[in-house]
C-alpha positions in Angstrom: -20.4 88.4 -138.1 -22.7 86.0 -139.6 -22.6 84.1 -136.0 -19.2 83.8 -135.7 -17.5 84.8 -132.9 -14.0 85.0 -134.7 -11.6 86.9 -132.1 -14.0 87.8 -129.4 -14.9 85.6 -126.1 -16.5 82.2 -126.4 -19.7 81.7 -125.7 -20.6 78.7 -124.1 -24.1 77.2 -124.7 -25.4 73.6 -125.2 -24.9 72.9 -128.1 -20.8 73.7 -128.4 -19.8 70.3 -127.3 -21.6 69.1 -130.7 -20.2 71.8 -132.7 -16.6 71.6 -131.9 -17.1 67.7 -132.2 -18.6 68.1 -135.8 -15.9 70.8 -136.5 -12.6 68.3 -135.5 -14.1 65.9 -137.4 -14.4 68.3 -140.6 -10.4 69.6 -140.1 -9.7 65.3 -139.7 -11.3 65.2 -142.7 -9.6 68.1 -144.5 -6.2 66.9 -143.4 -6.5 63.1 -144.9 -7.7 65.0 -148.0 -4.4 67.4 -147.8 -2.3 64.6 -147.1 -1.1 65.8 -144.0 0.2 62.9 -142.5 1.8 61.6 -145.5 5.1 60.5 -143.9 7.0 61.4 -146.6 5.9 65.2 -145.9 6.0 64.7 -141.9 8.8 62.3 -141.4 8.5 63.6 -137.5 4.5 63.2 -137.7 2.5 60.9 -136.0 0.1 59.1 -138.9 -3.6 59.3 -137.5 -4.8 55.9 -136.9 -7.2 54.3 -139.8 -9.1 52.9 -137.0 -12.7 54.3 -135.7 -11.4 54.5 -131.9 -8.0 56.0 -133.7 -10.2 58.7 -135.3 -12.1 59.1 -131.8 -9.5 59.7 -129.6 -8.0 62.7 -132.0 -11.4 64.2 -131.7 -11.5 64.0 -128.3 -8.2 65.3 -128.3 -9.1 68.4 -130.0 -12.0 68.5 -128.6 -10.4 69.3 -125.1 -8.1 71.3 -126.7 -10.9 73.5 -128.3 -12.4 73.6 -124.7 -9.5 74.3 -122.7 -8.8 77.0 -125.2 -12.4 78.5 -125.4 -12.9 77.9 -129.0 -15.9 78.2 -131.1 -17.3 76.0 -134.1 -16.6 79.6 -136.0 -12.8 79.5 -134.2 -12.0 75.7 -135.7 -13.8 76.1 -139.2 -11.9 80.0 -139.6 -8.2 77.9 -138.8 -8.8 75.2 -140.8 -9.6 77.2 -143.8 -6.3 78.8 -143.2 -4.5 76.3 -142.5 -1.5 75.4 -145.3 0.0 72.5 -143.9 4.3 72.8 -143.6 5.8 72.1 -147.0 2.5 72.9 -149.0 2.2 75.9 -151.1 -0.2 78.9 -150.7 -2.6 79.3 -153.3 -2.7 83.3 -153.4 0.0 85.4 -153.6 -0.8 89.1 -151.6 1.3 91.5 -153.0 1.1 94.9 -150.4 2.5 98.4 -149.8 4.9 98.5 -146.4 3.9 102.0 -145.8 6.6 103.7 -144.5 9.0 101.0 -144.6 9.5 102.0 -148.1 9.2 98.5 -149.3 6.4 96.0 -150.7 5.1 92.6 -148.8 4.8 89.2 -150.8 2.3 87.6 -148.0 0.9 83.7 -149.0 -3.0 83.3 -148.9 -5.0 81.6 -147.2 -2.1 81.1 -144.7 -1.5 84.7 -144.3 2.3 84.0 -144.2 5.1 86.8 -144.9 7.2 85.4 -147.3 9.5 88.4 -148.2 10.2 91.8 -148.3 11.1 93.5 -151.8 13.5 96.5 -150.7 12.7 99.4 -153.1 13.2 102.4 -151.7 15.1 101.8 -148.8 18.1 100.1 -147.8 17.1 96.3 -146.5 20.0 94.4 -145.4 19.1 90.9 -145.2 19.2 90.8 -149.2 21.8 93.7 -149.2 19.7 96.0 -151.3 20.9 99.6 -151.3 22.9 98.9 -148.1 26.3 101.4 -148.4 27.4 102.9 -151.5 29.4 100.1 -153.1 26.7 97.9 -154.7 25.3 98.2 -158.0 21.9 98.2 -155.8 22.7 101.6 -154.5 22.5 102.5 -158.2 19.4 101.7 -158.9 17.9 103.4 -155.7 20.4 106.7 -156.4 18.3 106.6 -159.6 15.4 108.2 -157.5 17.0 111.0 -156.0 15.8 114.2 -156.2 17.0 116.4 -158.9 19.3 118.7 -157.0 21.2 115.5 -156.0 19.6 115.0 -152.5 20.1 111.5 -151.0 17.0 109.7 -149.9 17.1 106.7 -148.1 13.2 106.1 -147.4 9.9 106.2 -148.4 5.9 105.8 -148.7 4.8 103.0 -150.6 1.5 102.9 -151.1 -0.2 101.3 -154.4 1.6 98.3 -156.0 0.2 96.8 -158.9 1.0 93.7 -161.1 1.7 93.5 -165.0 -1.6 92.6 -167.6 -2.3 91.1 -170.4 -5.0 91.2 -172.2 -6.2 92.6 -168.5 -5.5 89.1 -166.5 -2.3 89.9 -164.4 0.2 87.9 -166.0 2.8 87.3 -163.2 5.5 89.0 -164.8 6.1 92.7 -163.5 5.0 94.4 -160.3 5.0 98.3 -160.0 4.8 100.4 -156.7 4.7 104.0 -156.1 6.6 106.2 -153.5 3.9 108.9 -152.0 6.6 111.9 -150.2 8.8 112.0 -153.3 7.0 111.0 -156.4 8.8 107.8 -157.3 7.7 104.8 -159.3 10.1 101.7 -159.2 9.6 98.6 -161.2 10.1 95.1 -159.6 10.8 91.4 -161.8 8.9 89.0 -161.0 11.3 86.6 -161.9 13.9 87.3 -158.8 11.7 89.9 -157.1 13.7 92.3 -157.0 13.9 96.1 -158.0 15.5 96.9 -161.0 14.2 100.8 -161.6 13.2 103.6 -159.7 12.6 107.0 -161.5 11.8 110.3 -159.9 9.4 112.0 -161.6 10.8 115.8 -162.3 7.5 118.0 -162.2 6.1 116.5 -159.1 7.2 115.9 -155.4 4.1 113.7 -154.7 1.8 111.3 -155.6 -0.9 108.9 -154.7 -3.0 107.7 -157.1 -0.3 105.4 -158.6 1.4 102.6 -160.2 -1.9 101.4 -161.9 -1.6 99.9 -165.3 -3.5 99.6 -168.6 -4.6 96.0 -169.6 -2.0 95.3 -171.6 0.7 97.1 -169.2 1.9 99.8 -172.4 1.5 102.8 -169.6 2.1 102.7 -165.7 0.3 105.4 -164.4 1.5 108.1 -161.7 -1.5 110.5 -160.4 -0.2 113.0 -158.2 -2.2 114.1 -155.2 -0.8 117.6 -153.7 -0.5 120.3 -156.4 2.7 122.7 -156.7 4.3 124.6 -159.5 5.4 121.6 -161.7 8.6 123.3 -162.2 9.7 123.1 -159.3 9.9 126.8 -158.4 8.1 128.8 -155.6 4.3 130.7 -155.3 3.0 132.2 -153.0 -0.3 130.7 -151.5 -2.3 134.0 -153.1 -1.1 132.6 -156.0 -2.7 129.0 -155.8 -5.3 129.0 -158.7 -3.1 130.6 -161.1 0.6 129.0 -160.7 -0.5 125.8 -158.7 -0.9 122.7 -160.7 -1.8 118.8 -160.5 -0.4 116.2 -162.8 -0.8 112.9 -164.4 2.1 111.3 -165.4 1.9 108.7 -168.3 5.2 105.9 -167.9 5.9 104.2 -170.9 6.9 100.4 -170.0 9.2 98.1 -172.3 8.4 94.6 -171.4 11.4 93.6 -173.6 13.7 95.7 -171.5 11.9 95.4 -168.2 12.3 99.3 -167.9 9.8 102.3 -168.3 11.2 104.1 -171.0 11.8 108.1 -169.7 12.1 109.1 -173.1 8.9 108.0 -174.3 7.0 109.0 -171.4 4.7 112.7 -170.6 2.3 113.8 -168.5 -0.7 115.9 -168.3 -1.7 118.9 -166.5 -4.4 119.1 -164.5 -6.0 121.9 -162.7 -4.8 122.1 -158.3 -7.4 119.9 -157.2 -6.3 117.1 -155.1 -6.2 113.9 -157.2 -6.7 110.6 -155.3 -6.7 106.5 -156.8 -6.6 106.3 -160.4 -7.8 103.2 -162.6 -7.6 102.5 -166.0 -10.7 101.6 -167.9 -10.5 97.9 -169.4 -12.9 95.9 -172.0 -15.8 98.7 -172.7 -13.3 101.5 -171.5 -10.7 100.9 -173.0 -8.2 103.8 -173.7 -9.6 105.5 -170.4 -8.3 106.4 -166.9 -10.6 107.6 -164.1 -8.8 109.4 -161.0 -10.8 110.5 -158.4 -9.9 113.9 -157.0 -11.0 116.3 -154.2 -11.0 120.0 -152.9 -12.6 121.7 -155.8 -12.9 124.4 -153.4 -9.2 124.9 -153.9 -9.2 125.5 -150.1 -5.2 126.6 -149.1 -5.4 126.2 -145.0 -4.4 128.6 -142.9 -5.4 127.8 -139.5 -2.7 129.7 -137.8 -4.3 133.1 -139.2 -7.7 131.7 -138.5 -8.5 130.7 -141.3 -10.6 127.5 -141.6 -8.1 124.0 -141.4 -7.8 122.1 -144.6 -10.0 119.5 -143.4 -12.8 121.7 -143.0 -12.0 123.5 -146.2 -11.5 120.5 -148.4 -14.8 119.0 -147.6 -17.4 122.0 -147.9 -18.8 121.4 -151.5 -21.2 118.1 -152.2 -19.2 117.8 -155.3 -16.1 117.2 -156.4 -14.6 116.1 -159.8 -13.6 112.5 -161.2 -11.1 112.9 -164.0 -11.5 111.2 -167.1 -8.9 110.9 -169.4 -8.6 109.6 -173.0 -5.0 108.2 -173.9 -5.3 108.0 -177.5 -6.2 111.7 -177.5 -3.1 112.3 -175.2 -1.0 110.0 -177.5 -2.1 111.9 -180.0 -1.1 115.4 -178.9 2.1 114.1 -178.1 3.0 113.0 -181.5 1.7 116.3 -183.1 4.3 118.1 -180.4 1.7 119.6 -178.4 3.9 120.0 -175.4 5.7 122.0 -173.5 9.1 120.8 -172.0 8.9 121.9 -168.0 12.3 120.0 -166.6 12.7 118.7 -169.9 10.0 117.0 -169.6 6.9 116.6 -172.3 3.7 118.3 -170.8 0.7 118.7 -172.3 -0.8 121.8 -171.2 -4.1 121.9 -169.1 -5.6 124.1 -172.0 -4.4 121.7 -174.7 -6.0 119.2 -172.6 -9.4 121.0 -172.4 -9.5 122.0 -175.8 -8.4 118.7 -177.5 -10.9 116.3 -175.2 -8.1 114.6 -173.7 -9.1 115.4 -170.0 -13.3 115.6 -168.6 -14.7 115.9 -165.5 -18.0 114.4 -163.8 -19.3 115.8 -160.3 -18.8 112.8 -157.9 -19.8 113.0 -154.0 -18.0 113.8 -151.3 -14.6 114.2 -150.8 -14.4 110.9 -153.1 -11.6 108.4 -152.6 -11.1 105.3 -154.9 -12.1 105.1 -158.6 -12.9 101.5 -159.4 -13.6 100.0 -162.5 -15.8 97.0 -162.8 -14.3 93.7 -164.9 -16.5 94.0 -167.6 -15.2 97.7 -168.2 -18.8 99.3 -168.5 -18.9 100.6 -164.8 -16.9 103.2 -162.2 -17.6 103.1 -158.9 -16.7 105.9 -156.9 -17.0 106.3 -153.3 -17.6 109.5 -151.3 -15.7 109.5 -148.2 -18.7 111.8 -146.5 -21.6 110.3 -148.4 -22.8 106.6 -147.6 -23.2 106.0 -151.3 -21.5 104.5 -153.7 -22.1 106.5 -156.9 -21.7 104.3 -159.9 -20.8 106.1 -163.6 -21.7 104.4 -166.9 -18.9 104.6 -169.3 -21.5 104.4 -172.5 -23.2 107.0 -170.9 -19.8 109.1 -170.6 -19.1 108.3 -173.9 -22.1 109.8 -175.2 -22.0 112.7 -173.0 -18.4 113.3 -174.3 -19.5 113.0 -177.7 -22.3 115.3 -177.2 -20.0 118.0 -175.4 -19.7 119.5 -172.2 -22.4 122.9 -171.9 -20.4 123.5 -168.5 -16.9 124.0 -168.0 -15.1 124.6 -164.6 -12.4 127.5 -163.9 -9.6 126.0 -166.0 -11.6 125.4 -169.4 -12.1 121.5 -169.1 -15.7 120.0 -169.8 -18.0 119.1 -166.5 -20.0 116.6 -167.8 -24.3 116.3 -166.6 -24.0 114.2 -163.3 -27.6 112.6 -163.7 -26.4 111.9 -167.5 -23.9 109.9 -166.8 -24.0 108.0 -163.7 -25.8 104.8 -163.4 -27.2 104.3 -159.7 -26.5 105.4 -156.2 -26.3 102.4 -153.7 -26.2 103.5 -150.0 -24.0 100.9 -148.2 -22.8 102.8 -145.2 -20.8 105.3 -143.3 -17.1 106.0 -144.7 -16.9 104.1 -148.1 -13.3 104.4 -149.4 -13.2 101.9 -152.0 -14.8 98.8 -154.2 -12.9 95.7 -155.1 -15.0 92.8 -157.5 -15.2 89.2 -157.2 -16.7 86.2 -159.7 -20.3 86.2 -158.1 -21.5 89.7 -159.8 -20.9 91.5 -156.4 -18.8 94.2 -155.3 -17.1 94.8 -151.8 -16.4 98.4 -150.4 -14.5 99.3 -147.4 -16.8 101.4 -144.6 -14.0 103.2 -142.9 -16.5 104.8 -140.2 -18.4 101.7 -140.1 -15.6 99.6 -139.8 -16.8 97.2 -141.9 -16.8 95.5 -145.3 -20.2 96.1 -147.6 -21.3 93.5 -150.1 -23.9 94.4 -152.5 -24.7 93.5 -155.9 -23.7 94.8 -159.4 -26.3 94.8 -162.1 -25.6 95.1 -165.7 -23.9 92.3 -167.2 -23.3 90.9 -163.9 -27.1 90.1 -162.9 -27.4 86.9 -163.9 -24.4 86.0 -161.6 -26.6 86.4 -158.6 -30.2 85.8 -157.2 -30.3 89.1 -155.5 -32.1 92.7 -156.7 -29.2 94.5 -159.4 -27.6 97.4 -157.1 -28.4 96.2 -153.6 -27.0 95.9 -150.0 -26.9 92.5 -148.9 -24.4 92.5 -146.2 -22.0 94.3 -144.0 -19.0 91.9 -142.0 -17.5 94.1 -138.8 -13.7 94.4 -139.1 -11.3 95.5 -137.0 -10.6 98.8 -137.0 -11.5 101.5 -139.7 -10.8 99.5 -142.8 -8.9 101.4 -145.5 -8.7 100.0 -148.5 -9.6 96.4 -149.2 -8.5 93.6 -152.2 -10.4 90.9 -153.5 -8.7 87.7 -155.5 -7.9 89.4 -158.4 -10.4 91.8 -158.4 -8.8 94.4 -160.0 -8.8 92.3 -163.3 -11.2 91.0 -165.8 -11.8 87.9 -164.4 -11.9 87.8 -160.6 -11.8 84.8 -158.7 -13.6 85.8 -155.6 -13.0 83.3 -152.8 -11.1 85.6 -150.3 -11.1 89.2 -149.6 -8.4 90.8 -147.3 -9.4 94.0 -145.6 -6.7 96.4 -144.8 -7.4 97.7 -141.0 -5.7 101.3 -140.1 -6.3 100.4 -136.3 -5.9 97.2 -134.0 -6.2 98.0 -131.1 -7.3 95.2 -128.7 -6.3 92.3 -131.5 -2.6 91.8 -130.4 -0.1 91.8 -127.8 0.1 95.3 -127.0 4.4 96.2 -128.1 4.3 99.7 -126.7 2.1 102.8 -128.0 2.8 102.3 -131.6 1.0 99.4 -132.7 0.1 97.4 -135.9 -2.1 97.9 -138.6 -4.4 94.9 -139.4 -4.7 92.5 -142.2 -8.4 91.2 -141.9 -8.5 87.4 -144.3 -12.4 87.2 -145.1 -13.9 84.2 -146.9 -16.5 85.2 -149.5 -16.7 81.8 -151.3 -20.2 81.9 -150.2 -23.0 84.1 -152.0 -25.6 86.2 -149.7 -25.1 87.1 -146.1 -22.1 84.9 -145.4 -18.5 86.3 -145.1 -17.0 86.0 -142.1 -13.6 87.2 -140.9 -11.0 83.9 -140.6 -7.7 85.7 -139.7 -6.3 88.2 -138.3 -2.8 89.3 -140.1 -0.4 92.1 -137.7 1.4 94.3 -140.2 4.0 95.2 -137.7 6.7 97.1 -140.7 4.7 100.1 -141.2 0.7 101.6 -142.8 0.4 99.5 -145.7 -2.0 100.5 -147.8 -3.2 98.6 -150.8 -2.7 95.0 -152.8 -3.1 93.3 -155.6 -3.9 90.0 -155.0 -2.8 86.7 -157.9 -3.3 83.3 -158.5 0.2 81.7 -157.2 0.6 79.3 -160.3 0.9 82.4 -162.5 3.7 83.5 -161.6 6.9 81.6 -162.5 10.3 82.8 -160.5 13.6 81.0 -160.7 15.3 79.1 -158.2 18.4 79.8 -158.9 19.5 81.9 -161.4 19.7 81.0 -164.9 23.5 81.1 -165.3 26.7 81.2 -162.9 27.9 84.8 -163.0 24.2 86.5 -163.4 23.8 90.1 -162.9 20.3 90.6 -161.4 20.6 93.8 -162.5 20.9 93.4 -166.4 19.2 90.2 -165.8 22.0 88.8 -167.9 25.2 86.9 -167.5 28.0 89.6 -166.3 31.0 89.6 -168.4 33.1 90.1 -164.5 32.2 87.0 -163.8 34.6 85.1 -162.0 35.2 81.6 -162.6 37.2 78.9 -160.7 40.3 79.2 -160.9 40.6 83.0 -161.7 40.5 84.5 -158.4 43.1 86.4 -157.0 44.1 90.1 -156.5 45.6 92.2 -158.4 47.1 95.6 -158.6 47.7 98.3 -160.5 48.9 102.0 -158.9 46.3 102.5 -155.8 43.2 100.6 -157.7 43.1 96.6 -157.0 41.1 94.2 -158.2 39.7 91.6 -156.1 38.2 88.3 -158.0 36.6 86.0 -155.9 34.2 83.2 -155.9 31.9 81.8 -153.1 30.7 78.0 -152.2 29.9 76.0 -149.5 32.2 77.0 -147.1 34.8 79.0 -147.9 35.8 82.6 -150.0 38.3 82.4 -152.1 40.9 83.9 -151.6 40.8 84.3 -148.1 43.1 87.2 -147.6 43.3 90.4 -149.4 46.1 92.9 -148.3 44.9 96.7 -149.6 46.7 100.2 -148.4 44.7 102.9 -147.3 43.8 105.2 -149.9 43.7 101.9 -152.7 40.4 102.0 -154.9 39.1 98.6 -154.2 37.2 96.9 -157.2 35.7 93.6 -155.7 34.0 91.2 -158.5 32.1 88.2 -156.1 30.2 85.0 -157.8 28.4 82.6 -155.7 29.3 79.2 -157.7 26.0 77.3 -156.0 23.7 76.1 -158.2 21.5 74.4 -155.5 18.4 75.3 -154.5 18.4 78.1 -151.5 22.2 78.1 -151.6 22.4 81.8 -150.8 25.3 83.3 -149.2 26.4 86.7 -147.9 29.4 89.0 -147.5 29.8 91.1 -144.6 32.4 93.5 -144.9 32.9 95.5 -141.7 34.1 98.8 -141.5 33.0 99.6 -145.1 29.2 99.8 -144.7 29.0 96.3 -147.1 26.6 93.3 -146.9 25.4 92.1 -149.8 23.3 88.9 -150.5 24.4 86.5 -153.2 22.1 83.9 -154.2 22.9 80.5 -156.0 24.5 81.5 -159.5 24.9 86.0 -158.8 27.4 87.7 -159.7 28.1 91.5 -157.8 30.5 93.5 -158.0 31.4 96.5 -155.4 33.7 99.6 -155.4 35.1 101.5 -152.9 37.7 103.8 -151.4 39.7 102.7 -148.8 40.0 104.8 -145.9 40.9 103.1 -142.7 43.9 101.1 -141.7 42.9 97.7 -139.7 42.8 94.1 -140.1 38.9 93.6 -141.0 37.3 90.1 -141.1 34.5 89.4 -143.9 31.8 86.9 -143.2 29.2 85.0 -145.0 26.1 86.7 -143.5 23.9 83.4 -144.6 23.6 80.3 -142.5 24.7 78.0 -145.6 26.4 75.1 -143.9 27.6 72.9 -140.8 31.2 75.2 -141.7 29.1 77.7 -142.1 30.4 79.6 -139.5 34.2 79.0 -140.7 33.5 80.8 -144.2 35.6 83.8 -143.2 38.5 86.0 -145.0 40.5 89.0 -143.6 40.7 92.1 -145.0 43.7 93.8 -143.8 44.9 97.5 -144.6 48.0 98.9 -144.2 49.0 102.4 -143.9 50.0 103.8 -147.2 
């Protein structure tokens, strides 16, 4: 890796003395600049002598640190670029899929810190979120249940991706999609925490999903495995006539926070497999690109020796890349060219071949992501069995569309002249999944069989941002193990910042501690600051909660979340203050028949009141506000024998309802180390029989 010999064993020739020595001296260096040993940040820190000998003896204490150690010049300068010394901020904010966790990762770069985990579509206890029935949380995840009423308490998250304007994320809204259900869920930015999930009703999976338009008006949910939309079954015979795939189209109301079910539709699409999605920007503008596989509409069968899937799926060189035009879509819509399949707006895969709404373009093989460049005029695809990268020219779509499809596949819609509309063919390597952009005119594509990340250079509008030959290789950094996707500094927006590039590893392998057969995926931290052959790997990241994914990566200072919320007695969920809200003095219990009401307020240390006496059978309504309005003044309530914990942070208000059904004397608990008394914050909950 450019000479570094990040991870691996040292290797120890003459001239390491000099190196580590010429390294310390750079990270002594780096820290005076950071401020490191400002006393007022390290009260417990020793200051670092202004002295020449004072300077000298921390080098030589390194030094025989770095030797005792077996560290490399590449080992010091990778930690010191990561390094974010103890009460400074991060300057990148990582936001990534947990996999099967069901929840998304807010991870600080360079430091490569965890900093929280957003539960969306599973219960999470430390911030109470969808833990029991009681909570007003449980709502919002029973909101994507399955239409029959089916519980589900877990899921896939694979693809987040952050609010745009104007195609800059804007730090406001973050969106994430559930893979084995077909859920979307919306997350503010503001609290970070979910505040809508929908099912969507015609499909029960999808992949290439939550992208969004520039200016975040549609969130959109590709499916991936095709089914009868409505729900209902056919047979496997009957796979190209009743079988379908779907794009879904969510309409988002920034002024609500909320996608907006009533406004929203979807699109048929023939049964191919549909993979990542992208919405064009700038140039292409008003168009999505999905990549998409198995034109051979292979079905399986390996148990009546058939050939597998695999084998099936990947036979043709070609498969299709879907290109859709939302005003056209918009526009059917509005002239009620749909069809309602679960009450739901659909526009028919024949309206969309006939009204130009939905095209196709051959792309190579067994394609994965669809990725458009900044400037809008390009679409890289990547062929998962082809070491090209195929790159499309949305003028030259344009004009093919204009001109009009001579070819049409099974299902009616347009296949547009491959050698008319694509742009160049870069060969980078074995496996490429998918391309992320950065400020420098280059692009970076993950080499799952290579195990690597390509660099290689875009042409177009973006030569004159490097010295290199337009739509070239000019470097491949090993990672560690078959790379997956991969996220540059804002690279999915119009103006990437380049700098550092995180490559999401599927294996680990030798990396970690080894905690038993199951072990992490890996989060790679690569600096490509540099132009040309240099960007090398300068952290390894464990990902120890599940497969993540994919992430979007933004600029910290853009996003702007409170510290407490704006009022006493806010509802995160309405993001407003709740008319329950209990105020000083008005707590107390209440009752009326079986149901009582419980008003109580929280604050450093004590619940008040501290006693509520119930009977079994009483329907308990329970209004909590936490009166702190310090910073990181959070408390909890722990209610055994209920199934209750919630989390209420300086200035929330919850409130919680539920049966009684046990008799018991029951002891609640603040859950969150809040004070030397902390420990004393304690109430009993006692139930009689009735």
């Amino acid at each position: 890796m450019n000479g570094s010999n990040f991870g691996g064993p040292a290797h120890k020739t003459g001239k390491r003395s000099l190196y580590v020595a010429m390294s310390v001296m750079a990270l002594i260096l780096l820290m005076a600049v950071a401020g490191c040993s400002k006393e007022e940040e390290s009260p417990t820190a020793t200051a670092v002598p202004a002295s020449s000998d004072g300077g000298s003896q921390v080098a030589s204490g390194v030094s025989a640190i770095a030797a005792e150690r077996g560290l490399t010049e590449a080992d010091i300068e990778a930690a010191v670029k990561t390094f974010v010394p103890s009460g400074t901020h991060d300057e990148y904010i990582l936001f990534a899929s947990g996999g099967h966790s069901g929840q998304m990762l807010v991870i600080g770069m360079p430091s490569m810190r965890l900093l929280k985990v957003v539960g969306v579509y599973t219960p999470e206890p430390w911030q109470g979120w969808a833990v029991g029935d009681a909570s007003e949380t449980s709502h919002i995840l029973d909101g994507g249940d399955l239409q029959d009423g089916t519980e589900l308490t877990w899921g896939d998250t694979h693809h987040p991706a952050l609010s745009e304007t104007a195609g800059d994320y804007d730090g406001e809204w973050a969106f994430i999609n559930e893979k084995a259900n077909g859920r979307v869920a919306v997350i503010d930015l503001r609290d970070f925490e979910t505040k809508q999930i929908i099912k969507n009703p015609l499909s029960m999976s999808n992949h290439g999903a939550t992208m969004v338009t520039p200016d975040t008006k549609w969130v959109i949910e590709g499916g991936q495995f095709p089914a009868p939309l409505d729900g209902s079954y056919a047979s496997i015979d009957e796979y190209e006539e009743k079988w379908r795939g779907v794009l879904t189209m969510w309409k988002f109301d920034r002024s609500t926070g909320r996608i907006n079910y009533d406004e929203s539709f979807a699109v048929e699409t023939p049964p191919y497999w549909q993979d990542l999605c992208d919405a064009g920007k700038l140039v292409s503008a008003g168009m999505i690109f999905c990549g998409s596989f198995n034109s051979e509409m292979a079905t399986g069968g390996i148990e009546d020796g058939n050939p597998p899937l695999e084998a099936g799926i990947s036979q043709a060189d070609m498969d299709y890349l879907h290109i859709f035009d939302i005003d056209k879509m918009t526009a059917a819509v509005a002239a009620g060219k749909t069809d309602m399949i679960n009450g739901f707006p659909v526009i028919s895969l024949e309206t969309a071949a006939a009204e130009g709404i939905l095209h196709f373009a051959p792309e190579p093989k067994s394609p994965h992501g669809a990725d458009v460049t900044p400037d809008g005029e390009f679409v890289v695809v990547s062929g998962k069995l082809d070491p090209h990268v195929t790159v499309y020219s949305v003028p030259k779509i344009k004009e093919a569309i204009a001109a009009g499809a001579t070819e049409r596949d099974p299902f009616g819609v347009g296949i547009l002249d491959f050698d008319t509309v694509v742009e160049v063919q870069v060969e980078v390597g074995l496996g490429p999944l998918h391309t992320q952009f950065d400020d420098q005119g280059y692009a970076y594509t993950s080499l799952f069989l290579d195990s690597a990340v390509a660099r290689w250079t875009l042409g177009g509008s973006f030569s004159d941002l490097h010295s290199e030959p337009d739509w070239e290789l000019i470097h491949k950094t090993p990672v560690h193990y078959n790379i997956g996707h991969l996220v540059t500094t804002e690279g999915d927006t119009v103006s990437p910042d380049g700098k550092y590039l995180v490559a999401m590893n599927k294996w680990s392998i030798d990396r970690f501690n080894v905690v038993g057969p199951l072990l992490p995926q890996n989060f790679q931290l690569l600096d490509i600051s540099e132009s040309g052959t240099t960007m090398p790997v300068i952290y390894d990241s464990p990902i120890g909660i599940g497969e993540p994914h994919y992430a979007q990566i933004i600029k910290a200072d853009k996003l702007n979340p409170w510290e407490v919320y704006p009022e006493v007695g806010w509802n995160p969920e309405t993001q407003s203050l709740d008319p329950r809200a209990v105020a000083p003095g008005e707590e107390g219990v209440t009752r009326d028949g079986n149901n009582v009401t419980v008003k109580s307020t929280l604050i450093r240390s004590h619940f008040t009141p501290e006693r509520v006496n119930v009977k079994v059978g009483d329907r308990v309504t329970w209004h909590m506000t936490n009166l702190e309005t310090a910073f990181d003044a959070t408390h909890g309530f722990a209610l055994p024998g209920q199934n209750i914990n919630l989390s209420l942070e300086p200035g929330e208000h919850q409130t919680i309802e539920f049966e009684v059904t046990d008799e018991g004397v029951f002891t609640f608990y603040c859950t969150e180390f809040c004070s030397a008394l902390h420990l004393e914050m304690a109430g009993f909950f006692m139930v009689a029989p009735n």
